[in-house]
N, C-alpha and C positions, 0 to 999 in steps of 0.2 A: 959280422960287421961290428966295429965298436961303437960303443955307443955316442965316444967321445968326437965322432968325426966330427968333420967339418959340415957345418947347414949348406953352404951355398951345393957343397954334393947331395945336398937329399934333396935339395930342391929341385935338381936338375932328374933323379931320380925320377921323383913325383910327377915330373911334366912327362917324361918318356910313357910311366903307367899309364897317364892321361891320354895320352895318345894313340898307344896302344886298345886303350877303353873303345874311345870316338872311331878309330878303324875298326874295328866289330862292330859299333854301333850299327855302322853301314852298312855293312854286310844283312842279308836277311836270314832267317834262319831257315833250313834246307830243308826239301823236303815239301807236302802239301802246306801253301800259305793260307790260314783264315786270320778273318778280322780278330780273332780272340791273341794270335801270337802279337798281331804287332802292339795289341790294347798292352798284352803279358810287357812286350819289351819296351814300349815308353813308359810302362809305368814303373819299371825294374831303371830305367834309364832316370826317372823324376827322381826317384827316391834316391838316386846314388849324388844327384845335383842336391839335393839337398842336405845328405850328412855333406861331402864336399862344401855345403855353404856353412855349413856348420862348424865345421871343421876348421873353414878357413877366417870365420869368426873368433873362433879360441887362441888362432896362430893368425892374426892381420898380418904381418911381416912376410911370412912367408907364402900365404896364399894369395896375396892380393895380384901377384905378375900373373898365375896359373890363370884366376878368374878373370883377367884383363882379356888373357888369350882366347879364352873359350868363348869370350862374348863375341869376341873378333873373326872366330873358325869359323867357317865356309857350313863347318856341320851342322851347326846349331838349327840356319835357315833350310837345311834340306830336311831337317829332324820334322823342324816347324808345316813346310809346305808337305811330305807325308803324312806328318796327321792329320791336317786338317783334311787331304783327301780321303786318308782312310772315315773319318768323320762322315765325310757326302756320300760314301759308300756304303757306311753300317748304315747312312738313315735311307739310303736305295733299297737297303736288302727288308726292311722293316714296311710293311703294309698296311698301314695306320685309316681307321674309319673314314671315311668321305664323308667329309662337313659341306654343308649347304655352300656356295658362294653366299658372302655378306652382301647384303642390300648395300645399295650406297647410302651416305647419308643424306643425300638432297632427296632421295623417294620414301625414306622411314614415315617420315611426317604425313606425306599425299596416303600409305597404304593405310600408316593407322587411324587418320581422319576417317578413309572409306573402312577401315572393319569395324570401327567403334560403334555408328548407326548399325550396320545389320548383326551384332551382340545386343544391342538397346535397344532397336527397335521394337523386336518381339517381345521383352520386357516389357516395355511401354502399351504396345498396344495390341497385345493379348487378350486382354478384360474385354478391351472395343471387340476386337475380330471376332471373340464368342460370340457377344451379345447382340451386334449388329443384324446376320445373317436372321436370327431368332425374333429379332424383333420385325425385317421385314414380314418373313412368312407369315409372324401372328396378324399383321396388317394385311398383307392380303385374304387370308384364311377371313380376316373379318370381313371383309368388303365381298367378298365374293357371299358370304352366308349375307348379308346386308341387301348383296343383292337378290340374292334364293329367296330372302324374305318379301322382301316386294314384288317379284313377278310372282312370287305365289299367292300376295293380296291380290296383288292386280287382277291374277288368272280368276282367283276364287271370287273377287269382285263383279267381273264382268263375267263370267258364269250363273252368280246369283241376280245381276241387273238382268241381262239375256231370258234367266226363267221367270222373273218379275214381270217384265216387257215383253217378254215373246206373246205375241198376237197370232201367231199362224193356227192355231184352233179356230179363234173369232173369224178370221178372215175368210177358211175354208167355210164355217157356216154362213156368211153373209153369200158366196157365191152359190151354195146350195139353195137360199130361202129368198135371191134375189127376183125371180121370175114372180113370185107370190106379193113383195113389198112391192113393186111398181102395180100391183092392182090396188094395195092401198085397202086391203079386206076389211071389213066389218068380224068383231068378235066370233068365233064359233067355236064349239066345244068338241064336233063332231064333223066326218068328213060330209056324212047326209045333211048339215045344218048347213054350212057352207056353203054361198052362192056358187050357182054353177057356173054361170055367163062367169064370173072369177074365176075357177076354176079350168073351165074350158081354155081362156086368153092365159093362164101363167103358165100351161103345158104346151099350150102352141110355142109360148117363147121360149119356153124349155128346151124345145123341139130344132126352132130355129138356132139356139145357139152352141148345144152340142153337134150339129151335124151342116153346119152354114158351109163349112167347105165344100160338101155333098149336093146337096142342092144347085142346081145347074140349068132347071129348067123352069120357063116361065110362060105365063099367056098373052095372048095376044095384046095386055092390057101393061104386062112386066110386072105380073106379080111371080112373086115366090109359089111355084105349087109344093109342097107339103105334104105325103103321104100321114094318112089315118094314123096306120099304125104306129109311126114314129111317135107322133101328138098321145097317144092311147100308150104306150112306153113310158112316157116323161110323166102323165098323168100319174102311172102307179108309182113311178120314183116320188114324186113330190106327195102325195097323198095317202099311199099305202098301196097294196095290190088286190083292195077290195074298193077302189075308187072307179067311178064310173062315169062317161062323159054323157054328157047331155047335149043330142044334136040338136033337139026342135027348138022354133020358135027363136030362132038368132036374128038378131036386131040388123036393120041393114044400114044401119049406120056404124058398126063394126071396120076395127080394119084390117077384115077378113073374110071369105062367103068360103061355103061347105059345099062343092059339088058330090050331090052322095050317086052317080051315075059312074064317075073315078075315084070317089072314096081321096078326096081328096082337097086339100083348104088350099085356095087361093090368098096369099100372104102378100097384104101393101106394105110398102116401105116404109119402116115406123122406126122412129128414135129414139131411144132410151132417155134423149138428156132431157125430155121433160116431165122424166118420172122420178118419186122418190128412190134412194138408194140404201141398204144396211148400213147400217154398222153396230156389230156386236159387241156391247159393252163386260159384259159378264154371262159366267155360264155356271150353270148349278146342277144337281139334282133332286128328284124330289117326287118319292112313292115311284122308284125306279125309272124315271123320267126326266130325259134334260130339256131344262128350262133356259130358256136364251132369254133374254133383255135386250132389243135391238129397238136401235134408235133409227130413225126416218130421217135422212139429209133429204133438202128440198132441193132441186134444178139451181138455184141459185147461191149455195154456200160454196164460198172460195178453196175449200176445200176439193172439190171436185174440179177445180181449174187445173191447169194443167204449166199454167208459170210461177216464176220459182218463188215470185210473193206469196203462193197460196198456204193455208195454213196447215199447222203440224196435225192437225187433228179437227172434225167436222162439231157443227154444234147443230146435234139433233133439233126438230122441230117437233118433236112428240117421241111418246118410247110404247113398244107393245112389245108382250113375253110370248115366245112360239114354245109352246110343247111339242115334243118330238118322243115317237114311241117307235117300239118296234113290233113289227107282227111277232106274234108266239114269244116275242123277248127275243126273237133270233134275227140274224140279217139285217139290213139296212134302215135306218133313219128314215122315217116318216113326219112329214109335220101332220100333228093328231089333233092341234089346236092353234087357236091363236086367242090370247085374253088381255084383257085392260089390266095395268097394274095394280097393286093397293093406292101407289101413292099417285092413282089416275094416269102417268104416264107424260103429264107437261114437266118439260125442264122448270126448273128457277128460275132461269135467265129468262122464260118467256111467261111469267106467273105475271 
């Protein structure tokens, strides 16, 4: 072709090429189709729209009908609506990480108000949560040893008052030495010194008051009868077991008569309350020998009343010391004596 032709034939040329182009365009390429051919062919398709733009910037005259046309072809928009499918299809084929759903914005605010306290909280009050736990226990741990301490004064207090105040020795001797203080004896050193008619009467009560349930039978007169030998038992308890009674020569104004035909005392109805009573104040020993201090309550100290004004304790009307021995040092308590004090035996209260 020359060179010299005429433009309006190349122009017509170039639109035929053009045409020719855009029908290929359409066509696909044969054969297996991937995303990678059609990415190949619009992008071999871009680049040829662009020397064409280029082209038809160098030559404005003669390219500006072609570019009118092509904007105006039917192809352009099938070019456009294919890729953008093939676009939704590469990002189908593409398996991209799973992201959380986004929080909306009206709950951001409400979650992170609520996480903010339980991050701070513990911060905040850690130091407390040690310390608190620690500091109860040590409180109790005190109060509880606070209390161990006082029931254990307490205990050891009232253990030592109890051995202080325990009276049950004294008391046991006043019931033994009772039948002898309601006679009220005169001094003696020995059981042979010792009034007998004394002697006789604090074995008989002896008598009567260890076995009173036994005793059953009486004379025509309602006395108490009394076997001997009971009376004659009580004697050796009370005095030792070389103690001996003495029958003769008994007062008959007594209130008691010895039938020696039944060996046997007729016992009248006699009352204790108007004899003196014990009470053992202290007890010693001395050249192997317990010494008692007992004081003499008379019939009349409120002490011996029996209502609840009566008093915590009796006020003696005189005091006498009972020796008490034992045969051989072995077996049972014997009273071996009875003696005046040093300091005579009157209280103060009655000086």
């Amino acid at each position: 072709m020359d060179k010299h032709e005429n433009p309006e034939k190349m122009q017509e040329q170039s639109a035929e090429a053009g045409k020719v182009e855009a029908k290929a365009a359409k066509e696909p390429p044969k054969g297996k189709v991937i995303s990678s051919d059609y990415r190949e062919l619009f992008q071999t398709l871009e680049e040829k729209e662009q020397k064409q733009h280029l082209e038809a910037e160098s030559t404005p005259a003669v390219k500006k009908p072609a570019e009118a046309k092509r904007r105006s072809d039917p192809a352009a928009a099938v070019k456009a609506a294919v890729k953008a499918a093939q676009e939704g299809f590469d990002l189908l084929q593409e398996t991209p990480a799973e992201e959380p759903e986004p929080v909306p914005p009206e709950e951001e605010p409400e979650l992170e108000e609520e996480l903010e306290p339980q991050e701070q909280e513990p911060r905040f009050r850690a130091r407390g949560k040690h310390r608190r736990p620690g500091l109860i226990t040590g409180v109790i741990v005190l109060l509880l040893a606070l209390v161990g301490v006082g029931y254990l004064a307490t205990a050891v207090g009232t253990q030592i008052y109890r051995t202080v105040t325990d009276d049950t020795q004294e008391r046991n001797y006043d019931q033994f030495i009772k039948p002898v203080v309601m006679q009220d004896p005169a001094a003696f050193s020995s059981q042979e010194d010792a009034d007998q008619k004394m002697v006789l009467a604090a074995s008989l009560w002896k008598a009567l008051e260890d076995n009173s349930a036994v005793y059953t039978d009486y004379d025509d007169a309602g006395r108490t009868l009394v076997p001997l030998s009971d009376v004659s038992d009580a004697c050796h308890q009370l005095f030792g077991p070389e103690a001996e009674l003495q029958l003769s020569n008994l007062d008959a104004d007594t209130f008691f008569t010895f039938d020696q035909d039944t060996n046997q005392f007729h016992v009248t109805p006699y009352s204790t309350q108007s004899s003196f009573i014990p009470y053992t104040e202290s007890i010693w020993n001395e050249d192997g020998k317990t010494i008692l201090r007992v004081g003499y309550v008379a019939p009349t100290d409120s002490w011996r009343s029996d209502e609840s004004s009566a008093a915590e304790e009796p006020s003696p009307v005189k005091y006498m010391e009972y020796v008490l021995d034992k045969a051989d040092g072995e077996g049972e308590e014997y009273i071996a004596g009875v003696r005046v004090p040093e300091d005579g035996g009157t209280p103060v209260s009655s000086q």
